[in-house]
PyMOL Python script that loads the backbone (N, CA, C, O; Angstrom):
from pymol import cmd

cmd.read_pdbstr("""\
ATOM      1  N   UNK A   1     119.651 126.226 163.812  1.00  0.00           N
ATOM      2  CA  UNK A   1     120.904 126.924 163.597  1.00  0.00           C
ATOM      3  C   UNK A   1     122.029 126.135 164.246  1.00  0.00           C
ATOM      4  O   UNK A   1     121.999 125.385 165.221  1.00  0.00           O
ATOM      5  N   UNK A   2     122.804 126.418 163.629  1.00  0.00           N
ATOM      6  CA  UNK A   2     124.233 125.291 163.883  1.00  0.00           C
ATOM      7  C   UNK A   2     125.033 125.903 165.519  1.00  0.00           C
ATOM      8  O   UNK A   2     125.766 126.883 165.390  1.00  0.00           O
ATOM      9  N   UNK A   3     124.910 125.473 166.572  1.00  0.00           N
ATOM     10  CA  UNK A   3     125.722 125.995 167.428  1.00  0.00           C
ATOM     11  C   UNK A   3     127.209 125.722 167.737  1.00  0.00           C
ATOM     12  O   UNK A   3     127.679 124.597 167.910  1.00  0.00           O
ATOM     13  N   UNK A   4     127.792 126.713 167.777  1.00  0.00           N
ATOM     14  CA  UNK A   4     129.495 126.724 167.780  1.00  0.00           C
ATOM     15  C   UNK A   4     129.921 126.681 169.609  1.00  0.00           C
ATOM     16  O   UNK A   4     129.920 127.487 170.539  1.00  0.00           O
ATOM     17  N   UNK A   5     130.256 125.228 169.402  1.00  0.00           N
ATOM     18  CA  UNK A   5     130.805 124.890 170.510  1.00  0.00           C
ATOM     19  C   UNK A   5     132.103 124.512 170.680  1.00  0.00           C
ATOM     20  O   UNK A   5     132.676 124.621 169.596  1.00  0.00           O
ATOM     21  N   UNK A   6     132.905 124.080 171.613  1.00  0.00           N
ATOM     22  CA  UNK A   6     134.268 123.624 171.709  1.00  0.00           C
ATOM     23  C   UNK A   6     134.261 122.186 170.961  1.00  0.00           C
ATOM     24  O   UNK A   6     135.383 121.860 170.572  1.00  0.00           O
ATOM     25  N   UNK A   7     133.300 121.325 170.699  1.00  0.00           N
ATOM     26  CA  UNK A   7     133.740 119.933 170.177  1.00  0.00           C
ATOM     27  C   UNK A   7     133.495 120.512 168.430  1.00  0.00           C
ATOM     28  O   UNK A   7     134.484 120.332 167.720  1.00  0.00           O
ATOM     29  N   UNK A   8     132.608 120.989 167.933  1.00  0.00           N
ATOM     30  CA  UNK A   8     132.882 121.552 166.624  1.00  0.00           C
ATOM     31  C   UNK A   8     134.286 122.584 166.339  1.00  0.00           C
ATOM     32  O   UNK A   8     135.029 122.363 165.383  1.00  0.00           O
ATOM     33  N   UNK A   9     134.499 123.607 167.206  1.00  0.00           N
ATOM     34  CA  UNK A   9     136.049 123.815 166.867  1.00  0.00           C
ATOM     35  C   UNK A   9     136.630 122.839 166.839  1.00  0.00           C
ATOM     36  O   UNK A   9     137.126 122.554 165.749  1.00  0.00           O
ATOM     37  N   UNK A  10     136.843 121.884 167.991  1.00  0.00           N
ATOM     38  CA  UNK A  10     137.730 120.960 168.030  1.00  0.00           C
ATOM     39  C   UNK A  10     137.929 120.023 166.743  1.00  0.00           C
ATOM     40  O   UNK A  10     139.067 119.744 166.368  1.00  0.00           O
ATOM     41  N   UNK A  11     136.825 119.559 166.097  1.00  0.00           N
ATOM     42  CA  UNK A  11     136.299 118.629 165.424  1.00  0.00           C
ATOM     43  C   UNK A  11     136.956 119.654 164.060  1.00  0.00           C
ATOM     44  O   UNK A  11     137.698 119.006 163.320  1.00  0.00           O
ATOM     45  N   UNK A  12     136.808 120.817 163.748  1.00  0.00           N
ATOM     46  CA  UNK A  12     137.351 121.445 162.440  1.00  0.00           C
ATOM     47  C   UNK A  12     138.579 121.483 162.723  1.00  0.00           C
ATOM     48  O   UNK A  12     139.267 121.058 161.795  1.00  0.00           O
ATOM     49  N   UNK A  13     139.383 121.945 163.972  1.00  0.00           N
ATOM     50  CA  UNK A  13     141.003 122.014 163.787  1.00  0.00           C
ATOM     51  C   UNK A  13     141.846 120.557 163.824  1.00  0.00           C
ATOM     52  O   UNK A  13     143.065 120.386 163.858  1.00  0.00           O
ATOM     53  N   UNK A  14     140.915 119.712 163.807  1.00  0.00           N
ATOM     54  CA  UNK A  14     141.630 117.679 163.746  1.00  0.00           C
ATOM     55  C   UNK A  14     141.529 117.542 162.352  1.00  0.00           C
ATOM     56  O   UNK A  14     142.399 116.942 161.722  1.00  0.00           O
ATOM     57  N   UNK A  15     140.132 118.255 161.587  1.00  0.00           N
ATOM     58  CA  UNK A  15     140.031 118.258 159.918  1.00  0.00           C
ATOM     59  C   UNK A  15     141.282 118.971 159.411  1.00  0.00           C
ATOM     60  O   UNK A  15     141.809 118.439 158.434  1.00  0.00           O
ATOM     61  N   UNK A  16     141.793 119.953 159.837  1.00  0.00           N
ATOM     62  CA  UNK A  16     142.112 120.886 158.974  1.00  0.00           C
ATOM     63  C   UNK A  16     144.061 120.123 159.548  1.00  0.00           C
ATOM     64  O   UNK A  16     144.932 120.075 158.680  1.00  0.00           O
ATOM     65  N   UNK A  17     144.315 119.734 160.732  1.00  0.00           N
ATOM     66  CA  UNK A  17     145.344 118.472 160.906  1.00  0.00           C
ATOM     67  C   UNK A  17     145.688 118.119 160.062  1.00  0.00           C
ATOM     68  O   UNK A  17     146.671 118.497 159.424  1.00  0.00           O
ATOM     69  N   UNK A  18     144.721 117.025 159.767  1.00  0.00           N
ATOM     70  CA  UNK A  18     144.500 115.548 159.019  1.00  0.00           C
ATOM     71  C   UNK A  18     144.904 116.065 157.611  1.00  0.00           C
ATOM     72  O   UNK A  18     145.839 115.497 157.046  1.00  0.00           O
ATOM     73  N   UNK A  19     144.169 117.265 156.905  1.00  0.00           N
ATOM     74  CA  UNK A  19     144.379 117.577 155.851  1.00  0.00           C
ATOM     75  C   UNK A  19     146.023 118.205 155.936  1.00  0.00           C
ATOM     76  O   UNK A  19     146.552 118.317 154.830  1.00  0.00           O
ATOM     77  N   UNK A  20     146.444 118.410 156.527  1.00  0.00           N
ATOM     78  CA  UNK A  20     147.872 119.161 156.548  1.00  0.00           C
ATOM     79  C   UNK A  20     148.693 117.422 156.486  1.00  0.00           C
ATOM     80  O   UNK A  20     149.326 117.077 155.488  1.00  0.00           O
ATOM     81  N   UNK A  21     148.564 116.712 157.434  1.00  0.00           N
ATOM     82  CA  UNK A  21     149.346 115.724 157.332  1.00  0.00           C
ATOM     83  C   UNK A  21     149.220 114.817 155.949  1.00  0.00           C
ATOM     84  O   UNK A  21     150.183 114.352 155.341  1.00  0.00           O
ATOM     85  N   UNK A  22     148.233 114.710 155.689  1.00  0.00           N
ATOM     86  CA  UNK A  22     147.755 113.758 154.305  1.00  0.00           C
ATOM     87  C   UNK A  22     148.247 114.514 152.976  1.00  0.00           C
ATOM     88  O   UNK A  22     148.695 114.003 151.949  1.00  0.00           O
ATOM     89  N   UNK A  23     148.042 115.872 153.275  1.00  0.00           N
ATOM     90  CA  UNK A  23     148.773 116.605 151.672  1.00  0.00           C
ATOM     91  C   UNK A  23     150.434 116.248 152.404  1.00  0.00           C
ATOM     92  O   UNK A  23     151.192 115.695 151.607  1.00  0.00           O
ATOM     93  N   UNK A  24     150.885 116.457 153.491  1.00  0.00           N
ATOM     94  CA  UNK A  24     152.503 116.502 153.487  1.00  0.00           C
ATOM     95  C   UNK A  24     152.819 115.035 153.188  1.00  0.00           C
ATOM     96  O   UNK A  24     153.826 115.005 152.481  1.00  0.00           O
ATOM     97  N   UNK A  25     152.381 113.870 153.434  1.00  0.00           N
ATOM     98  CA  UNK A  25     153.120 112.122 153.408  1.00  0.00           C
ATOM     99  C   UNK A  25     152.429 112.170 152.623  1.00  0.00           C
ATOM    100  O   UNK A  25     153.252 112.402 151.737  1.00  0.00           O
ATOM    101  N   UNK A  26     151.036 112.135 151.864  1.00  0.00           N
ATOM    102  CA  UNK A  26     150.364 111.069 151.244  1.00  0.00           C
ATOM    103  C   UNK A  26     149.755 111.734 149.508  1.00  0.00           C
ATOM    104  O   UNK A  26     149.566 111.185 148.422  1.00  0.00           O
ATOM    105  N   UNK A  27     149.628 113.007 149.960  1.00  0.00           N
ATOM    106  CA  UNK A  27     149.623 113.672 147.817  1.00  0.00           C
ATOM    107  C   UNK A  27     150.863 113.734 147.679  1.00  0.00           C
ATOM    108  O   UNK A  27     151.301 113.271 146.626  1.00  0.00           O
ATOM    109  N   UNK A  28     151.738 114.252 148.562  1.00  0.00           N
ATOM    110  CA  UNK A  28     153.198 114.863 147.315  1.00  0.00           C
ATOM    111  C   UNK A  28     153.792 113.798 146.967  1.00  0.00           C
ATOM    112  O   UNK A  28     154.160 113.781 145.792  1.00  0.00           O
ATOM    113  N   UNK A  29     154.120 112.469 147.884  1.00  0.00           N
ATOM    114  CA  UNK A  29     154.559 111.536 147.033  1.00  0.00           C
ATOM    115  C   UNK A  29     153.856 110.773 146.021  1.00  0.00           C
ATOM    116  O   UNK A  29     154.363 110.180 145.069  1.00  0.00           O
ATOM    117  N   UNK A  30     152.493 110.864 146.367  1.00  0.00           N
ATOM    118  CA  UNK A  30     151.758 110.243 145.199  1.00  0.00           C
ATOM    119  C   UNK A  30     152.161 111.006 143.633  1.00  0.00           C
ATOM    120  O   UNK A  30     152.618 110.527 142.596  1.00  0.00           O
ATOM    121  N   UNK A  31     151.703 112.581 144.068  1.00  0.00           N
ATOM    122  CA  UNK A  31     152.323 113.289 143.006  1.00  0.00           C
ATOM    123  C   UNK A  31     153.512 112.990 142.026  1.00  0.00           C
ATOM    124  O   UNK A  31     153.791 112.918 140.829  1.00  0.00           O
ATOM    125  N   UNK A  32     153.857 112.905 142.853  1.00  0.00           N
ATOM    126  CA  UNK A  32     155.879 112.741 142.648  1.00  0.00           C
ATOM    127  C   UNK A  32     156.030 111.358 141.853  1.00  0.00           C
ATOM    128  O   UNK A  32     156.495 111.308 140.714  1.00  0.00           O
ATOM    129  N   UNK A  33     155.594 110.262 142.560  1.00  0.00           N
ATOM    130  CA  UNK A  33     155.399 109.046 141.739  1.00  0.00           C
ATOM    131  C   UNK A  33     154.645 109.009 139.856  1.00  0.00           C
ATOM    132  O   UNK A  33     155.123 108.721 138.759  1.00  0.00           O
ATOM    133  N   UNK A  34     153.216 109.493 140.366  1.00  0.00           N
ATOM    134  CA  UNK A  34     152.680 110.160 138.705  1.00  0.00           C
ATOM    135  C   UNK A  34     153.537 110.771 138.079  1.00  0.00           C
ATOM    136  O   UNK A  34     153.620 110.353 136.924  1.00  0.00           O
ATOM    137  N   UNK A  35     154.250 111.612 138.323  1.00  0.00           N
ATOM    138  CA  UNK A  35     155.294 112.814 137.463  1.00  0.00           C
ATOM    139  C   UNK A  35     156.065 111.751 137.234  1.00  0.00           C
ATOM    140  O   UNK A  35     155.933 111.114 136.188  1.00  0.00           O
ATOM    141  N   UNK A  36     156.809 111.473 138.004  1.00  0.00           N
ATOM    142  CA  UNK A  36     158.244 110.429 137.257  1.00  0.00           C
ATOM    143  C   UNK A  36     157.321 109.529 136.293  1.00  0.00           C
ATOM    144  O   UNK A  36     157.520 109.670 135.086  1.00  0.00           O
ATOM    145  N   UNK A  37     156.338 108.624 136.704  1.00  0.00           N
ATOM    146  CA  UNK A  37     155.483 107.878 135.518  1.00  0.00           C
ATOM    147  C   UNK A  37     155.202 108.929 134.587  1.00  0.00           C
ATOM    148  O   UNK A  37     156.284 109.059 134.013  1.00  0.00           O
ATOM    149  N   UNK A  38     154.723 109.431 134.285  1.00  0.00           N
ATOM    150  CA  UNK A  38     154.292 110.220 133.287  1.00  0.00           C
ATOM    151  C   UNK A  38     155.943 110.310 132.506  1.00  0.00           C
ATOM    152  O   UNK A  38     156.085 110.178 131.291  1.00  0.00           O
ATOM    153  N   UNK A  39     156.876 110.509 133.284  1.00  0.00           N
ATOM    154  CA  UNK A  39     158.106 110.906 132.110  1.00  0.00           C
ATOM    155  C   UNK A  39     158.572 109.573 131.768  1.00  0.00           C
ATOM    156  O   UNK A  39     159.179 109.574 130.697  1.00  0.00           O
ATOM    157  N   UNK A  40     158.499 108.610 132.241  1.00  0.00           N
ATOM    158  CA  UNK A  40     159.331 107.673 131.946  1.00  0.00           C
ATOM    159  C   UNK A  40     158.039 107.110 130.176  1.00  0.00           C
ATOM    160  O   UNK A  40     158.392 106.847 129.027  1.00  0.00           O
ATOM    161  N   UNK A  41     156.987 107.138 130.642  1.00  0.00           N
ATOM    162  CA  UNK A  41     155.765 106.814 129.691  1.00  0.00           C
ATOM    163  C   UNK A  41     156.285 107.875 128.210  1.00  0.00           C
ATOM    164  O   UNK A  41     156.193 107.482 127.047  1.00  0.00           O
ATOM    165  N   UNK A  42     156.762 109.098 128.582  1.00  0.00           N
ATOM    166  CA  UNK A  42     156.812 109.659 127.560  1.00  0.00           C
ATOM    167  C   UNK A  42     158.287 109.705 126.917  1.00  0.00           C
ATOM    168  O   UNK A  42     158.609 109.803 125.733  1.00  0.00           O
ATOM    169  N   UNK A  43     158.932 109.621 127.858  1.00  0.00           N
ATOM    170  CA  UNK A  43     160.310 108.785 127.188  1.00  0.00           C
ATOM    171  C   UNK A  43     160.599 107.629 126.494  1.00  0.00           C
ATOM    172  O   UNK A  43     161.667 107.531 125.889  1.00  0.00           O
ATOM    173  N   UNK A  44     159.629 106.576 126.507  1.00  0.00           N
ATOM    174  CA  UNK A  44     159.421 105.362 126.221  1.00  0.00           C
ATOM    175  C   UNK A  44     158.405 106.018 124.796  1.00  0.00           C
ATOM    176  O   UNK A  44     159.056 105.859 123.764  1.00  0.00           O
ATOM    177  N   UNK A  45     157.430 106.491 124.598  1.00  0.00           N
ATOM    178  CA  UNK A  45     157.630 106.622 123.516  1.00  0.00           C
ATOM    179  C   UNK A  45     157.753 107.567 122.391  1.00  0.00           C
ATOM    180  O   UNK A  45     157.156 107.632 121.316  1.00  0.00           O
ATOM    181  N   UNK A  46     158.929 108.471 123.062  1.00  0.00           N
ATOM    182  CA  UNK A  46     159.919 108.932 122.044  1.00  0.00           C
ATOM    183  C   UNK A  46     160.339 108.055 121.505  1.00  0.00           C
ATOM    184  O   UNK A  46     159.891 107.687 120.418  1.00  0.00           O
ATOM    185  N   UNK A  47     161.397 107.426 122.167  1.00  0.00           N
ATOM    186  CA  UNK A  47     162.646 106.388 121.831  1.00  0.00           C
ATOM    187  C   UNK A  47     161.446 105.500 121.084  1.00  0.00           C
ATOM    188  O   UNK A  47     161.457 105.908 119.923  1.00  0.00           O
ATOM    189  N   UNK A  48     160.740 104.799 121.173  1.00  0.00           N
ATOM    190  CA  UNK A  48     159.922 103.808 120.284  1.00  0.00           C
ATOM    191  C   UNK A  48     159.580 104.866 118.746  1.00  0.00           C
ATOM    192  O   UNK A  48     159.675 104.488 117.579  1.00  0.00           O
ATOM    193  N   UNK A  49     159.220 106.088 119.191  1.00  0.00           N
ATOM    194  CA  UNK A  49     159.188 106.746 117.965  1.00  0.00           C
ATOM    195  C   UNK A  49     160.350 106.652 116.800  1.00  0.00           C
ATOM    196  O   UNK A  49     160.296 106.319 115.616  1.00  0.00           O
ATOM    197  N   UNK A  50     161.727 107.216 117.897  1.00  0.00           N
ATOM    198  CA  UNK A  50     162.900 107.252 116.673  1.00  0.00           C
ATOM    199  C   UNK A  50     163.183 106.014 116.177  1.00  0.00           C
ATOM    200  O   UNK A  50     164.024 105.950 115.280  1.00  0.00           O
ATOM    201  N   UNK A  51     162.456 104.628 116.723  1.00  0.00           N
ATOM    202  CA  UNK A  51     163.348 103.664 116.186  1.00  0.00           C
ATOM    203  C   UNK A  51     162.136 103.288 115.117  1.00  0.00           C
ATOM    204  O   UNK A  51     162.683 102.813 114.122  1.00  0.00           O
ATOM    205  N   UNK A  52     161.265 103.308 115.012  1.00  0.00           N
ATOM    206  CA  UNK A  52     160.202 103.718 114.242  1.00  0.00           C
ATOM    207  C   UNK A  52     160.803 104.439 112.644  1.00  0.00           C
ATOM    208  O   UNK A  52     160.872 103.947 111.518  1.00  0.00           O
ATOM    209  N   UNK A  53     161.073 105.438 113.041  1.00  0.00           N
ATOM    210  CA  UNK A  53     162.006 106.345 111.772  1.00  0.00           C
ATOM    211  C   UNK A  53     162.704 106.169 111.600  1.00  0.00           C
ATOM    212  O   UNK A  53     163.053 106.777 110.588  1.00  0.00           O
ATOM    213  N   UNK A  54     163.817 105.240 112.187  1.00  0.00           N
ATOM    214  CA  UNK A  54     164.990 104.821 111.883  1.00  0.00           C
ATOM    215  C   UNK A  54     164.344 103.802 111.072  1.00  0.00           C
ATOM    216  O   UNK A  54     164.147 104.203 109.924  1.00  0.00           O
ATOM    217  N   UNK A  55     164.019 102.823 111.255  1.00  0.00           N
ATOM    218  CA  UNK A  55     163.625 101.478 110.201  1.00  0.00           C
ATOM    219  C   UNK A  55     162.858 101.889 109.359  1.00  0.00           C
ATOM    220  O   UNK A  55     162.333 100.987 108.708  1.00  0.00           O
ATOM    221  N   UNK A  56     162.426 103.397 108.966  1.00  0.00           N
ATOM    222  CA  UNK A  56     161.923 103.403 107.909  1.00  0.00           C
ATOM    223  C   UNK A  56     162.453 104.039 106.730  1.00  0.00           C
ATOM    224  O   UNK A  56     162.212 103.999 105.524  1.00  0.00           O
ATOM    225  N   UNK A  57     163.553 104.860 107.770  1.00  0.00           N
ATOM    226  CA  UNK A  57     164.966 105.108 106.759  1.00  0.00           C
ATOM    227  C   UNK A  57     165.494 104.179 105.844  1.00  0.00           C
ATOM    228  O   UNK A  57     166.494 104.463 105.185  1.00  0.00           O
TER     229      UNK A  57
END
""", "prot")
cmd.dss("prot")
cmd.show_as("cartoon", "prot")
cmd.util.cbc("prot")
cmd.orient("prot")
């Protein structure tokens, strides 16, 4: 059986830290970076679309 001592608390509240600091600096800007890529990717090909239909006008 698993015994609950002070270095296992300790050891879960440095996890549960780490995870607070890494989602605040290190997903949301990653996030944030994907999202703007993702729009610029889909803006790029709209505009390749209309010019597409334009030259076939």
């Amino acid at each position: 059986m698993v015994e609950l001592n002070g270095t296992l608390l300790i050891q879960i509240l440095n996890f549960i830290i780490l995870c607070a600091i890494l989602g605040r600096y290190c997903y949301k800007p990653i996030i944030k970076i994907l999202d703007e890529r993702a729009n610029r990717i889909k803006n790029d090909l709209d505009s390749a679309a209309k010019s597409v239909m334009t030259q076939l006008s």
